[in-house]
Every structure is written in structure tokens, then in C-alpha cells.
C-alpha positions in Angstrom: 51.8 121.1 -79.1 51.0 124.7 -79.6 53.3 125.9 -82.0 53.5 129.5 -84.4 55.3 131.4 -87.3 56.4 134.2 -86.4 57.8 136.6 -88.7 61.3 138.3 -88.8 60.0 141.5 -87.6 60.5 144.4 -84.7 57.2 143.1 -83.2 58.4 139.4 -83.5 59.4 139.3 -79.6 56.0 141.3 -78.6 53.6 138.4 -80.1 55.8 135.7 -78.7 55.2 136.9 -75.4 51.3 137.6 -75.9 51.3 133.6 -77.4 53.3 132.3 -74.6 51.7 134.2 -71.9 47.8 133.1 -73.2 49.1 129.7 -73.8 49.8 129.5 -69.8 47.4 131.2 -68.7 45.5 128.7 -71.2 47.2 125.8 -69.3 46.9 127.5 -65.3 50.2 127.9 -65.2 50.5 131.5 -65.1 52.9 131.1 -62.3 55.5 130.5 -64.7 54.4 133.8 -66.9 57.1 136.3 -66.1 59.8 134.2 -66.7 58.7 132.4 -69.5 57.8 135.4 -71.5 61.0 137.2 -70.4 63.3 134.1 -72.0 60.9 133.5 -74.6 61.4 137.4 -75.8 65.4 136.8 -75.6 64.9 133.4 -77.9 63.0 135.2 -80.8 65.1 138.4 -80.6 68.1 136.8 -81.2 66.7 134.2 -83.7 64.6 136.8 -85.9 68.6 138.4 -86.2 68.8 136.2 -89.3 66.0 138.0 -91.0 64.0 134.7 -91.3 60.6 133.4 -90.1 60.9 131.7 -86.8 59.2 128.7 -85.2 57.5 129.2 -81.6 56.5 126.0 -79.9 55.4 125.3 -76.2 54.9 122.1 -74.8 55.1 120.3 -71.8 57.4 117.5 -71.4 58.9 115.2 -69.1 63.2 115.0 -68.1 64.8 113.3 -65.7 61.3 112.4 -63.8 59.8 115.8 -63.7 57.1 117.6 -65.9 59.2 120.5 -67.1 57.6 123.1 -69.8 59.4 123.1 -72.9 60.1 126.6 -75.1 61.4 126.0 -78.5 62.6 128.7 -80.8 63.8 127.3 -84.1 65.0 129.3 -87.4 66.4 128.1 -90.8 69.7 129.9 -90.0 72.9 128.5 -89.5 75.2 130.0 -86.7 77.2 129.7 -84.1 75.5 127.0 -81.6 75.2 128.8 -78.4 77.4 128.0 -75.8 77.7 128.5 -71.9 77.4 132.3 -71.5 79.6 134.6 -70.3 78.7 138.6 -69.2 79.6 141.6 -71.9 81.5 143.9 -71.0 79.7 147.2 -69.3 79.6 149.0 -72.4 78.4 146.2 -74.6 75.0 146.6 -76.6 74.5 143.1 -76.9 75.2 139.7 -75.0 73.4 140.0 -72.3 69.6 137.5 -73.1 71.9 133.9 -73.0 73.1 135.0 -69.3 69.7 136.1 -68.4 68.0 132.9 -70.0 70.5 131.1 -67.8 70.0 132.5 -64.7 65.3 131.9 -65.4 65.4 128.3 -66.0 66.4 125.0 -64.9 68.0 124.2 -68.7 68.5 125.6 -71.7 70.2 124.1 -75.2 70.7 124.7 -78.5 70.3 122.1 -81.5 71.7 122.3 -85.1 71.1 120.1 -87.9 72.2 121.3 -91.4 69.2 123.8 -92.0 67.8 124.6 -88.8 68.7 125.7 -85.4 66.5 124.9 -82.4 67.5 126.6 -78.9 65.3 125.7 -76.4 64.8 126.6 -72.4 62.6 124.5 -70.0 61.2 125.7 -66.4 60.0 123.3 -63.9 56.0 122.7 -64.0 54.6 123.1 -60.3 53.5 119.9 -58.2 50.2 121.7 -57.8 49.6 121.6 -61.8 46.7 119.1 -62.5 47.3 116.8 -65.4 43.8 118.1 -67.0 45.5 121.7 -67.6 48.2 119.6 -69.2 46.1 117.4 -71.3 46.3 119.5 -74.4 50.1 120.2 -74.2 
């Protein structure tokens, strides 16, 4: 599982979408590129809030029957878990990635334990996807 520390910076969100991105291309699945790099930038921004290093980790996995790829942000904070999201207001800075990260994929969760907290988002893996591109995920 391809996995990085990223560090609690401005260009945090930038490399995470560079590793992602390679990593499918990497894998032939650049189909699932834009949006994976679009909620993949959302994840870190809101994680590297903390001022901490963050985990990155992409894998593939398999729920419910179906080979889904897995995106896993995970810092050493501990916040609010995030819940079902709801639209800012129009003149509201913030609040706007969890709705968006919603809308791109087919799941999304978070995980707490008592040092860490893991949100992750998964997007279906195409039928057309050969298990060799896979192999290494």
C-alpha cells in the first residue's frame, strides 16, 4: 500500500495531489484522477489544520463485492469526527470540501481512536481495470 508523510505545510495539498495522481496513473486508472485528486486536496487541507504531519495512503480494496480505491488521510489530532455535511452559508470561508467530497465518491468516513483520526473516501474501480495494474496495491 503506497502510503506518505506529508508535512503540515501550504504545499501539503499540492504533493498529495502530484502522489495520488502518479500513483493512478501508476495503476491505469487515470480515469479516476480528477476526482481523486480533487477529494484527496480537501482531506489533507483540512487535516494539515492541526499543524501536524499527516499520513497519505492509497490502496485498493474490496466492500460490499466491488474493488473500490481507498484514500486515507490520517493525523495525530483529535477533533470533531466528521459528520454528514451540510452547505455554509453564502458568505462562509470555509465548509464547503466535506459537501464536495460527498457529492465525488461512492463513501466516505471518518475514524477516531484516542491519538489519531483517519477520514477516508473510496471511488469505485472500473470493470475494465486488469488485476495486474492492481497487483501492487
Amino acid at each position: 500500500m503506497p502510503a506518505w508523510i506529508l508535512t503540515p505545510d501550504a504545499q501539503a495539498p499540492a504533493r498529495a495531489r502530484r502522489l495520488v495522481a502518479d500513483q493512478l496513473a501508476a495503476w491505469q486508472l487515470d480515469q479516476l484522477a480528477d476526482d481523486a485528486v480533487l477529494v484527496v486536496s480537501e482531506l489533507v487541507s483540512n487535516a494539515i489544520r492541526l499543524g501536524q504531519a499527516v499520513c497519505l495512503a492509497v490502496r485498493a480494496v474490496a466492500a460490499a463485492g466491488r474493488r473500490m480505491l481507498r484514500i486515507e488521510v490520517t493525523d495525530s489530532g483529535i477533533g470533531p469526527v466528521a459528520s454528514a455535511p451540510s452547505l455554509p452559508g453564502d458568505d462562509a470561508e470555509h465548509g464547503r470540501g466535506l459537501p464536495i467530497v460527498e457529492m465525488l465518491t461512492d463513501s466516505w468516513g471518518c475514524d477516531q481512536d484516542t491519538h489519531h483520526t483517519l477520514v477516508w473516501a473510496q471511488f469505485p474501480i472500473p470493470a475494465t481495470a486488469t488485476y495486474t495494474t492492481l497487483a501492487a496495491a
